[in-house]
N, C-alpha and C positions, 0 to 999 in steps of 0.2 A: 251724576246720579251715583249715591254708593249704597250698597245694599250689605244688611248682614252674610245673606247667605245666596245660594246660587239657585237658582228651580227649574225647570223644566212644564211648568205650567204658566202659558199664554194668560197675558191681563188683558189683550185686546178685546175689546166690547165690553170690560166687567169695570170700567173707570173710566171720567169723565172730569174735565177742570172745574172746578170751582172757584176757584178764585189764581190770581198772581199777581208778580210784585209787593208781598206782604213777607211783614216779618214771622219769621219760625223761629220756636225755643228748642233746640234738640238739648241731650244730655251731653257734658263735657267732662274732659279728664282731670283737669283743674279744678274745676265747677261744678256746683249740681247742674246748671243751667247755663247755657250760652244761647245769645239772642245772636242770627243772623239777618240783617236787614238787606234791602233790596240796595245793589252799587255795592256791600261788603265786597272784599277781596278772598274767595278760599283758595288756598293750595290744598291738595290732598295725593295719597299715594297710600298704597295696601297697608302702610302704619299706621294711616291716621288722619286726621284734618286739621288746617289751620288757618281760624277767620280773624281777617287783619278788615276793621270797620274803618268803613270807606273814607277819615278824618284825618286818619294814620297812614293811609298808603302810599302818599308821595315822601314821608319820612322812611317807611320801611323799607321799601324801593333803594331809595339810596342810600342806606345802611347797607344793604346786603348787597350793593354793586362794591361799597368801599371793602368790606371784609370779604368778596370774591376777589378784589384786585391783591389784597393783602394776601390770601391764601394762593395766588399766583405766585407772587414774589417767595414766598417761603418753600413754594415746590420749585422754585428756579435754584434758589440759595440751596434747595440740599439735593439737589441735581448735580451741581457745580461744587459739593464735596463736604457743604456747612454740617455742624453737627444741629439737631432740633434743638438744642440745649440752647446755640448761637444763634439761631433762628427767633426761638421767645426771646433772648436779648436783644435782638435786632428791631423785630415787627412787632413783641406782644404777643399776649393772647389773644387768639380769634376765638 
């Protein structure tokens, strides 16, 4: 659950389900409109949200394990003295 803002006024008793497992359209930073479906993937954190639709998730997944292994390797290399300069020569950009 993320909410704009903070309040100190109770919704218990004043809301009740209506439906679940349906798609929601909220507004996006990209987009006017982003469909989240039910099984989408969100990460989210106080900057912001990001929905990876549930087609794409086992490629994203291991996208960002290979570019967290990479970005190990680059903080080992300038641990051990490399310049970053050597480093993008070595591994790339991440």
């Amino acid at each position: 659950m993320f909410a704009r803002y903070h309040t100190s006024v109770q919704s218990i008793g004043r809301w009740k389900v209506t439906s679940y497992q349906e798609s929601v359209s909220l507004r996006g930073a990209t987009s006017t409109w982003v469909t989240v479906d039910p099984g989408d993937f969100v990460v989210a954190d106080e900057d912001g949200a990001v929905v990876i639709p549930q087609q794409y998730i086992g490629r994203v997944l291991e996208e960002a394990e290979r570019l967290t292994a990479t970005e190990v390797k680059i903080r080992e290399a300038l641990a051990a003295g490399d310049s970053l300069s050597e480093c993008l020569a070595k591994f790339g950009h991440v």
